[in-house]
C-alpha positions, 0 to 999 in steps of 0.5 A, spaced: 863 673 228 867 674 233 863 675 240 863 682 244 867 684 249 867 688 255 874 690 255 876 696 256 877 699 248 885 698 245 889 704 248 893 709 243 899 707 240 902 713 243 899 712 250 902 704 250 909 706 246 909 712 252 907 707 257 912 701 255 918 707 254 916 708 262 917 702 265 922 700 261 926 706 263 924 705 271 926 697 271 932 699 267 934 705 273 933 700 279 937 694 275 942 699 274 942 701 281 942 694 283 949 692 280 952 700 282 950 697 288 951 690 289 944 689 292 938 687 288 934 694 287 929 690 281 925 684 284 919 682 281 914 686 286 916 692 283 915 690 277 909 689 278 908 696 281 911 699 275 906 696 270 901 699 275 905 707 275 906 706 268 899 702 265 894 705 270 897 711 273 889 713 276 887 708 280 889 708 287 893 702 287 898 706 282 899 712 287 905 714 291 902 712 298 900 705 295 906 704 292 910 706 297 907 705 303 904 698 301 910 696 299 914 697 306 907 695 310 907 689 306 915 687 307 914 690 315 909 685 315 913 679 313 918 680 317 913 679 323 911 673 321 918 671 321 918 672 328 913 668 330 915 662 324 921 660 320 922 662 313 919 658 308 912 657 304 907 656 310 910 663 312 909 666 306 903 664 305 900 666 311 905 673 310 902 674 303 895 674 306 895 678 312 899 684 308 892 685 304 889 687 310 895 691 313 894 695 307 887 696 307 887 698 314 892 703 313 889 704 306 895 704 301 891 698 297 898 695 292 896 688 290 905 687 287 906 689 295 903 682 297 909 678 293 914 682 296 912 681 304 912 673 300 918 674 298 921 677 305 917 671 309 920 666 304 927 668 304 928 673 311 932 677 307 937 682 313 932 688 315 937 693 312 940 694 307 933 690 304 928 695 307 931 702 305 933 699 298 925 698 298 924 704 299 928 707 295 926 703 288 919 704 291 920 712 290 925 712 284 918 708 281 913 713 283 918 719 281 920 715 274 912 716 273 912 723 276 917 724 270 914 721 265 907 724 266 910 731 266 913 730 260 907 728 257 903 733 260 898 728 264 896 727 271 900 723 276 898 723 282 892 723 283 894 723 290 901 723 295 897 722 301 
């Protein structure tokens, strides 16, 4: 006899088939920036947010403030880190836990935004062009959602600002 589980009830196939053809569909749009441009637009934070838009597109990590705002705060942050310590793993530790806080004091919550200010404190990639090619994958995420829910018929945002 299988045990109970308090997890949440299976989705429809409809909403995993929709959920899925959106993420796909954004990360294929940032993957094909990146090589139209020669920078990489797809990194593994922004994946992450993408499951969040595509996946749970009600909670507050999934909103465009969050998605948008913590995921420039949280590389904002790990480039302060970088002028106090050089590149490398006790820098991005220290940049992946003081990006938390930084989000939640300007509450724009997005757990994948912690791994991008890693990223930024590990590799000290050049402020631009990596900070406005954050911000523009970010965006093209949050609108690839927007699209989506429209095209469906469902809510997103919950909220902009």
């Amino acid at each position: 006899m299988p045990l109970p589980s308090r997890a949440p009830a299976r989705p429809a196939p409809t909403a995993v088939l929709a959920s899925t053809a959106t993420a796909v569909t954004a990360l294929l749009l940032l993957a094909a920036l990146g090589t139209l441009t020669g920078h990489p637009l797809l990194i593994p934070p922004l994946a992450a947010s993408m499951a969040l838009i595509a996946g749970a597109p009600d909670l507050p990590l999934a909103q465009p403030r969050s998605v948008i705002g913590g995921q420039l705060l949280s590389a904002l942050t790990g480039y302060a880190v970088l002028v106090v310590a050089d590149p490398g793993y006790w820098s991005a530790a220290v940049a992946g836990g003081l990006a938390l806080g930084v989000m939640a004091l300007a509450r724009t919550p997005h757990s994948p935004a912690a791994a991008t200010a890693v990223i930024v404190a590990l590799t000290a990639p050049a402020a631009f062009p990596f900070l406005p090619l954050l911000a523009l994958a970010a965006t093209l995420l949050t609108l690839t959602g927007l699209t989506a829910a429209r095209l469906r018929n469902r809510p997103y945002p919950t909220y902009w600002w």
